[in-house]
C-alpha positions as CSV (number, residue, x, y, z in Angstrom):
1,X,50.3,-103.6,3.9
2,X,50.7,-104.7,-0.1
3,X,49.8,-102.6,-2.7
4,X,47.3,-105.6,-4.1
5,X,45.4,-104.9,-0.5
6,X,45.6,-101.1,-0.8
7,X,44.4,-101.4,-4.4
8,X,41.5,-103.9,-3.2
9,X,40.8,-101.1,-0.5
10,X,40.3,-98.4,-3.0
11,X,38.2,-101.1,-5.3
12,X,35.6,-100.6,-2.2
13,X,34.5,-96.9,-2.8
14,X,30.9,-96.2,-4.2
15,X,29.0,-93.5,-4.0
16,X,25.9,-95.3,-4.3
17,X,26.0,-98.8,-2.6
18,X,25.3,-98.0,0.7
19,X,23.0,-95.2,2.9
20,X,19.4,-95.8,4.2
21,X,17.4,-95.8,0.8
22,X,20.0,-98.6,-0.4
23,X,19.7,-101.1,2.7
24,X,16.2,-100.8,2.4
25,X,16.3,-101.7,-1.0
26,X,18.3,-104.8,0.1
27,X,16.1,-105.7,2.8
28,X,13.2,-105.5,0.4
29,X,14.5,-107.6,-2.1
30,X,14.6,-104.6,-4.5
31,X,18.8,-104.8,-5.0
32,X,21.2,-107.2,-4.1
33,X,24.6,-106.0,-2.5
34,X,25.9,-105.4,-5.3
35,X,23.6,-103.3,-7.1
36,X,21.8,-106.4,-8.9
37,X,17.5,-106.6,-9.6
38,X,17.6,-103.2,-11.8
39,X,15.0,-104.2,-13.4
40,X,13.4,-105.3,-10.6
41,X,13.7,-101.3,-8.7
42,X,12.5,-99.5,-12.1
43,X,9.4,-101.7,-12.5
44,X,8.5,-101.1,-8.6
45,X,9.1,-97.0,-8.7
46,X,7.0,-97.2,-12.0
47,X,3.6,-99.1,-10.3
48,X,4.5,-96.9,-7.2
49,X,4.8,-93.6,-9.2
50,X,3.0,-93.7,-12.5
51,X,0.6,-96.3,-12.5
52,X,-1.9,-94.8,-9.4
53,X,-1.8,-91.5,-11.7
54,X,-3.3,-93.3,-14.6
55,X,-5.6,-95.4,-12.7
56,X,-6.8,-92.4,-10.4
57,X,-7.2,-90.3,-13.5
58,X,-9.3,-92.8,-15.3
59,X,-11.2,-93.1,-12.2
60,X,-11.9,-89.5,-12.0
61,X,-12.2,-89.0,-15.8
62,X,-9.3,-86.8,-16.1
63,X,-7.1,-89.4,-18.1
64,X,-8.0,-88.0,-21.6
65,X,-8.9,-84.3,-20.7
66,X,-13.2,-84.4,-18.7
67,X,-13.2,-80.9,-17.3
68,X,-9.5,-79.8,-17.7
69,X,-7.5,-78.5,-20.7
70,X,-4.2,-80.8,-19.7
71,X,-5.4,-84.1,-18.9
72,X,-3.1,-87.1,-17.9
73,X,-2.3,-88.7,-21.0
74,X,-1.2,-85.8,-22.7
75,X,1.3,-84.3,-19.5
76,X,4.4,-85.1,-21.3
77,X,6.4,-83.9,-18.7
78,X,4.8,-86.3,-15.9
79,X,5.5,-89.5,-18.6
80,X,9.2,-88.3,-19.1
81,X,9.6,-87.4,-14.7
82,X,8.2,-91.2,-13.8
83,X,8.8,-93.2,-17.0
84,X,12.3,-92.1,-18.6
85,X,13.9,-89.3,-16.0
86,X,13.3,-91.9,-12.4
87,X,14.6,-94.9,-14.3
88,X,17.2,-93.3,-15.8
89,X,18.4,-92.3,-12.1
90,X,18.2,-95.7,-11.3
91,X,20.3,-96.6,-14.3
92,X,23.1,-94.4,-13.4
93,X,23.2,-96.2,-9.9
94,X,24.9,-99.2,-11.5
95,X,26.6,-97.3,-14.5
96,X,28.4,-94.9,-11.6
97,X,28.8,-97.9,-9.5
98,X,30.9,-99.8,-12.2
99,X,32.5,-97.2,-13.7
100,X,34.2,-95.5,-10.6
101,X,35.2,-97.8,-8.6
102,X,38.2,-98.9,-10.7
103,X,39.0,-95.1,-11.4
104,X,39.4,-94.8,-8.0
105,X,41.7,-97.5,-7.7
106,X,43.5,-96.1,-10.2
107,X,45.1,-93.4,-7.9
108,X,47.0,-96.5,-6.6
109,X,47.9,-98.6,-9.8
110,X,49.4,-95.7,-11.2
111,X,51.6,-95.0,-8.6
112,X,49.8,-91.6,-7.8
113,X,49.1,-92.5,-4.2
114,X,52.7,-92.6,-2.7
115,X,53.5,-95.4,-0.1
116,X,53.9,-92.5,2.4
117,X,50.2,-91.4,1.8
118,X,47.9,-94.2,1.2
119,X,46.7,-93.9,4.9
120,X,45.6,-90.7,4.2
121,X,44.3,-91.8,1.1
122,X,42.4,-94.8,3.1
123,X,41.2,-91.8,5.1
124,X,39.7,-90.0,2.2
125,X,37.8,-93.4,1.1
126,X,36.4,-94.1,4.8
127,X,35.2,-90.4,5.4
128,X,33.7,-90.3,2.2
129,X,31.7,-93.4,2.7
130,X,30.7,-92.1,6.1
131,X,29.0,-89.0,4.2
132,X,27.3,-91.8,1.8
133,X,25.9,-93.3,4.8
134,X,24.5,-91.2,6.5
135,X,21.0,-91.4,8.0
136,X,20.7,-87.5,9.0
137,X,21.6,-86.7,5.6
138,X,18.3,-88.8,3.9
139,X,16.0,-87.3,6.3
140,X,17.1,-84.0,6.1
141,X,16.4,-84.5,2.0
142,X,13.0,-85.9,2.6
143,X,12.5,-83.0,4.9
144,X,13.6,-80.6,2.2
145,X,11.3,-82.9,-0.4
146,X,8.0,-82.1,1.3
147,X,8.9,-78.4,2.2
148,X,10.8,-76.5,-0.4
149,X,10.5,-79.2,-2.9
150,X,6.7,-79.4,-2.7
151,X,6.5,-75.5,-2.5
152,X,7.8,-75.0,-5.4
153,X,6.4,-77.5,-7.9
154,X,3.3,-76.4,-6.9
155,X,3.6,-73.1,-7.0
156,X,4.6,-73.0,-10.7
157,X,1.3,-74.5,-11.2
158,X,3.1,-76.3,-14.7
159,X,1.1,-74.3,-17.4
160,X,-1.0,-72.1,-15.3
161,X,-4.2,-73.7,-16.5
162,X,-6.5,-76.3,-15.2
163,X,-4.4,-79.4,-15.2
164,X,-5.4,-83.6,-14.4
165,X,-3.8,-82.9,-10.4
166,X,-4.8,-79.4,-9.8
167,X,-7.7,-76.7,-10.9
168,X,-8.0,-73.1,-9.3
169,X,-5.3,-70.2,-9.0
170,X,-1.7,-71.1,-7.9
171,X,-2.6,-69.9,-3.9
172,X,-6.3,-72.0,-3.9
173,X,-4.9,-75.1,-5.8
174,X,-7.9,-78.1,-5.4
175,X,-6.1,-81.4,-5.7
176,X,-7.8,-84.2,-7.5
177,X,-7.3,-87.6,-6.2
178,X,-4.4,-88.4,-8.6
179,X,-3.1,-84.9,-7.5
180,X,-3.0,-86.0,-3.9
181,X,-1.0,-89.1,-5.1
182,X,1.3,-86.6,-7.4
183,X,1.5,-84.5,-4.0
184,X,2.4,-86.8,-1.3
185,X,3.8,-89.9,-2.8
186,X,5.7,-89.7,-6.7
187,X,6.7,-86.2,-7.2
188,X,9.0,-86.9,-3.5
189,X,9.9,-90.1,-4.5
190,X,11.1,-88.4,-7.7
191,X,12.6,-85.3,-5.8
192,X,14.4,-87.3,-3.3
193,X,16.2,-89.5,-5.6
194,X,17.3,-86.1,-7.3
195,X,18.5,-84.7,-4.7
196,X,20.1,-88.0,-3.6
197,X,22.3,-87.8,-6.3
198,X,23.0,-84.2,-6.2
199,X,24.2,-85.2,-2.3
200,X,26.5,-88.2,-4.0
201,X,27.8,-86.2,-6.8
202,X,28.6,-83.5,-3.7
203,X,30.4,-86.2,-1.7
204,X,32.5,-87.6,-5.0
205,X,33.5,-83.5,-5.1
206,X,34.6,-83.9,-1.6
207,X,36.5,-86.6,-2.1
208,X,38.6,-85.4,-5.2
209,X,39.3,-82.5,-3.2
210,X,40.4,-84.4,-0.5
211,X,42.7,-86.4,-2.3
212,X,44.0,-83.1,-4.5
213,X,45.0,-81.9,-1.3
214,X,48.0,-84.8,-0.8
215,X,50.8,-85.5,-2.4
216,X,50.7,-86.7,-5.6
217,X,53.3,-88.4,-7.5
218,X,52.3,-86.7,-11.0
219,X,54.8,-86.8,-14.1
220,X,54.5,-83.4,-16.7
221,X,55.2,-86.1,-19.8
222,X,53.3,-88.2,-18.9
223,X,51.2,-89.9,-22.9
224,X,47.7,-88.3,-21.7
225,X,48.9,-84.9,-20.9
226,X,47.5,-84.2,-17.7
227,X,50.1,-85.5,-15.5
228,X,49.2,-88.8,-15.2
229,X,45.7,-88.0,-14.0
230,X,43.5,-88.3,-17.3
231,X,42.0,-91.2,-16.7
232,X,39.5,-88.9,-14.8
233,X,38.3,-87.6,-17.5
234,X,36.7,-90.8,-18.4
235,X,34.8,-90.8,-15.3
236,X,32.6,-88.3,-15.7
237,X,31.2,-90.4,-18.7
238,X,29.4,-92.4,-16.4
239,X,27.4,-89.7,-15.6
240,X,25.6,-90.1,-18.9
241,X,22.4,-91.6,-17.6
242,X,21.9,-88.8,-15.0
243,X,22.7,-86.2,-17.5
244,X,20.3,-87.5,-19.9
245,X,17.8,-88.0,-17.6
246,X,17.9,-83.8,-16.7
247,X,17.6,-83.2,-20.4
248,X,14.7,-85.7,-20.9
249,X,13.0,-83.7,-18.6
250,X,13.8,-80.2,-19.5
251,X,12.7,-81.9,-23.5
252,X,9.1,-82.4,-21.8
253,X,8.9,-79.1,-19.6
254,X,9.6,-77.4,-22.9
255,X,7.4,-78.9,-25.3
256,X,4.2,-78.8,-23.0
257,X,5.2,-74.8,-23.4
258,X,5.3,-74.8,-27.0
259,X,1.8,-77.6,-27.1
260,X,-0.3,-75.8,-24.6
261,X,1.1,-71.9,-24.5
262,X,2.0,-70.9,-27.8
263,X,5.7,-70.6,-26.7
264,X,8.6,-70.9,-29.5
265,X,11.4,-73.6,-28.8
266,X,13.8,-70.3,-29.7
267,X,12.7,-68.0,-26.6
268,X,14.3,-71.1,-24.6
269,X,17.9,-70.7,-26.0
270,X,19.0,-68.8,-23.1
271,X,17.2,-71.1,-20.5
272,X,19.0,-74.3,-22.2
273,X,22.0,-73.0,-22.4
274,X,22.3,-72.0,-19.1
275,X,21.1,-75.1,-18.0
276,X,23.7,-77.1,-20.1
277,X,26.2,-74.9,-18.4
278,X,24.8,-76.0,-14.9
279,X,25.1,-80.0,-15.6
280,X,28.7,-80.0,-17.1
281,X,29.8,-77.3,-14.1
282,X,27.9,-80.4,-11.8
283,X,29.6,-82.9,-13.7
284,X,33.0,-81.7,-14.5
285,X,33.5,-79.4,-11.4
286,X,34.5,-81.8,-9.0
287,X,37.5,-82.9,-11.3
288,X,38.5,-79.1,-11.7
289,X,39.7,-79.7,-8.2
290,X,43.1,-80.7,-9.6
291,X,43.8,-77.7,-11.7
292,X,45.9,-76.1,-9.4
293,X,48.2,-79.2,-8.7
294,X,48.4,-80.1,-12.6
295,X,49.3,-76.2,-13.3
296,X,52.4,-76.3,-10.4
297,X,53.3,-79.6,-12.1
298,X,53.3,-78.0,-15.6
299,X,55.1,-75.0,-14.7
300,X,58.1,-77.4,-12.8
301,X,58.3,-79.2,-15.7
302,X,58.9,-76.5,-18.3
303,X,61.4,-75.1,-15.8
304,X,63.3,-78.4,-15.6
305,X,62.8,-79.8,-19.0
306,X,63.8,-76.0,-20.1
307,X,67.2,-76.0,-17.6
308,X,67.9,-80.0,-19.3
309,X,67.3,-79.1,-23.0
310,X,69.4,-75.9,-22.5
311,X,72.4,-78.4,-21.0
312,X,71.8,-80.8,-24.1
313,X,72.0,-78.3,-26.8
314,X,74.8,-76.6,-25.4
315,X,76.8,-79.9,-24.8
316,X,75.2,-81.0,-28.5
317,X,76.4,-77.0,-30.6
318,X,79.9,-77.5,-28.2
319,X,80.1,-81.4,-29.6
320,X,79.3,-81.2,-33.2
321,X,79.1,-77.5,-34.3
322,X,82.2,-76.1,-32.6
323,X,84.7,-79.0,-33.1
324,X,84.5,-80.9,-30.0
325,X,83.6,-83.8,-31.0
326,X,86.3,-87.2,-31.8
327,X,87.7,-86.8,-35.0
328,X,86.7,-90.7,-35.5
329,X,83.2,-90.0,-34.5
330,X,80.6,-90.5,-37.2
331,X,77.8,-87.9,-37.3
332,X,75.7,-90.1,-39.3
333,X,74.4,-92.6,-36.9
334,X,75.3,-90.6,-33.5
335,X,72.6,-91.4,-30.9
336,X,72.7,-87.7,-30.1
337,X,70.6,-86.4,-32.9
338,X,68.1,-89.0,-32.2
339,X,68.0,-88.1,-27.7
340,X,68.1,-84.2,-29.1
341,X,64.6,-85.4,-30.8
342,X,63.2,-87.3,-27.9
343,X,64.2,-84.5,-25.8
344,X,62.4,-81.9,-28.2
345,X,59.7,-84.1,-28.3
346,X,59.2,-84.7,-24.0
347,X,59.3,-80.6,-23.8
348,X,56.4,-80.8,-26.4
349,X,54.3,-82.6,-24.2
350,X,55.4,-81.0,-21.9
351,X,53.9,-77.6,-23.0
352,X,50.8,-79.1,-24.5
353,X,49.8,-80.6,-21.0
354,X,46.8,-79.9,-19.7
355,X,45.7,-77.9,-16.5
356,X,42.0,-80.2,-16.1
357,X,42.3,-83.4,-16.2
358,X,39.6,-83.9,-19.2
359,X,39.6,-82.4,-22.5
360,X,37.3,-80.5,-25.0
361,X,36.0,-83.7,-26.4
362,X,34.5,-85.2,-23.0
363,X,32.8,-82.0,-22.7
364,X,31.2,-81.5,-25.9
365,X,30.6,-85.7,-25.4
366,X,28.3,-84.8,-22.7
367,X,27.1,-81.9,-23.9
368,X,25.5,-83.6,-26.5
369,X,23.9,-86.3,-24.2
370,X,22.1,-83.3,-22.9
371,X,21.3,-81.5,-26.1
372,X,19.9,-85.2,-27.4
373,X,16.4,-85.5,-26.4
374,X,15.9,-81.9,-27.3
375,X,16.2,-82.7,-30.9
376,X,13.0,-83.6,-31.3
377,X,11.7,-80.0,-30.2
378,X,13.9,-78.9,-33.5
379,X,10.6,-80.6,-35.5
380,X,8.9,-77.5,-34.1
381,X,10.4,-75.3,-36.1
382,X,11.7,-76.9,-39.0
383,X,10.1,-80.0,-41.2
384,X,11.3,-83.3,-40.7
385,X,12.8,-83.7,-44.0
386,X,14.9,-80.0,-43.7
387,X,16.2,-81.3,-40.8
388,X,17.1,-85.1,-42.5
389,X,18.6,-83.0,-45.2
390,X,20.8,-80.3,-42.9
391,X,22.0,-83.5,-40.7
392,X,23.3,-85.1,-43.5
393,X,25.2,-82.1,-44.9
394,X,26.8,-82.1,-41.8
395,X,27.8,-85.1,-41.2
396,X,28.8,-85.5,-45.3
């Protein structure tokens, strides 16, 4: 088989085209095959999640706060869960889609995947898809949606007050008609395509470590210190939308807290941090994977690059520092300097190669995409104009 057709093979993974939700998507004119009619999927999840809340709210006069101290229009966190955090999932559908595919393909392009492994590599690919596909998998999460997931939304009770879906104490809630909507039909939707994608990002850990597992062809000098496997790094960036989507949310669930509770954004450090830790551990663990095959393949290349350079030096202090080299044999202009330098200079990368195969700046990158819609929560405790003025001694 050719490398063009084992590199077209690869070009097939995705974690999100394919499985139950996606075929009925297709057969519903919702998506194409290939992940086409966005547009088309957010505007549909919106009049299917958002739009009965409004209009049973209105219906009810719980829009605008008859008989309940948080009414509909003024939940931020339902407006950020159906209007930015679901489309936002959505979004990183077709970012994920397009961005992985060719790193996968990578593996082979680079030469990583040896000819004596691509069936197991193949392997990898076809079991992973098999997870992606799976029907018992779906129904198992929309199981789990209107058990635990149901459960414990409710259970919070959001504020602990009378709210636009619920009035009465957390074990004798009394659903409003919008409520039953909230209940039954858009906080699952909502919950399964969460957990859908915390199923995918599962299966794209599976994979990795499947295909840590072979053997790799990795180089210790290899340009991007990380043996040839840093191109990785740069798939975790197309995680951005779902990242952003979690921190959209946990923006809302906060700010309702300081609105309607009195709360201060600074008794939430410890919650925010912890779940910044969470989504970059979600995001980044799968490609931690490789650690212990980049560290083996650091530690062979100090011990061979150390046995060369000691060979070269002595061969280089015997040549020119002990008289052996040609009487007749210019110094200036020896090509032995110069390989002494490009040999110095391979053991430096050598020993600045990393064991992960992304660096500090991809993780504070998506740190920050987290961090970013809770900057408007800063307005809470700090005037708009301090806050203009400290940005721009910062960035100046």
């Amino acid at each position: 088989m050719t490398e063009t057709t084992e590199s077209n093979r690869a070009r097939d993974f995705s974690l999100v085209q394919g499985g139950p939700l996606f075929q009925l998507f297709v057969r519903s004119r919702l998506s194409t095959d290939a992940l086409g009619w966005l547009k088309r999927r957010i505007l549909f999840l919106i009049l299917l999640t958002w739009l009965p809340l409004l209009i049973l709210s209105l219906l009810s006069g719980q829009a605008t706060g008859s008989g309940v101290r948080v009414s509909f229009l003024y939940d931020l966190e339902m407006h950020m869960r159906f209007l930015v955090a679901l489309p936002l999932l959505l979004q990183a559908e077709w970012v994920i889609h397009n961005r992985l595919r060719p790193v996968v393909a990578q593996f082979i392009e680079r030469g990583i995947i040896t000819p004596q492994n691509r069936a197991r590599f193949d392997a990898c690919i076809q079991s992973a898809l098999r997870w992606r596909n799976s029907l018992l998998i779906e129904i198992a999460l929309v199981v789990l949606v209107f058990t635990l997931g149901h459960r414990f939304f409710f259970e919070q009770n959001t504020l602990n007050t009378s709210i636009w879906y619920a009035i009465g104490a957390t074990a004798e809630l009394q659903l409003s008609p919008a409520g039953v909507w909230l209940a039954y039909i858009s906080l699952p939707v909502y919950q399964f395509i969460f957990l859908r994608w915390l199923f995918r990002i599962c299966v794209w850990a599976w994979f990795l470590w499947a295909v840590s597992r072979l053997d790799l062809y990795l180089v210790s000098t290899h340009p991007d210190k990380a043996g040839g496997l840093g191109f990785l790094g740069q798939s975790a960036v197309a995680f951005m939308p779902f990242l952003l989507a979690q921190g959209a949310l946990l923006s809302a669930m906060i700010a309702e807290r300081i609105l309607y509770q009195g709360s201060e954004l600074m008794a939430f450090k410890q919650e925010i941090a912890a779940f910044i830790v969470f989504l970059l551990i979600l995001v980044l663990g799968p490609l931690s994977v490789f650690a212990p095959k980049l560290a083996q393949v650091k530690r062979q290349g100090l011990l061979s690059y150390g046995a060369l350079a000691s060979r070269y030096v002595r061969e280089f202090d015997n040549k020119w520092l002990r008289g052996g080299a040609d009487s007749e044999e210019s110094f200036i202009g020896s090509a032995d300097i110069q390989s002494l330098a490009d040999l110095n200079n391979s053991f430096e990368v050598v020993k600045s190669m990393q064991i992960l195969p992304f660096g500090r700046q991809t993780v504070i990158q998506l740190a920050l995409v987290v961090l970013l819609p809770l900057l408007p929560l800063l307005l809470t405790i700090i005037s708009l104009e301090e806050l203009v003025k400290r940005l721009v001694s910062i960035l100046l």
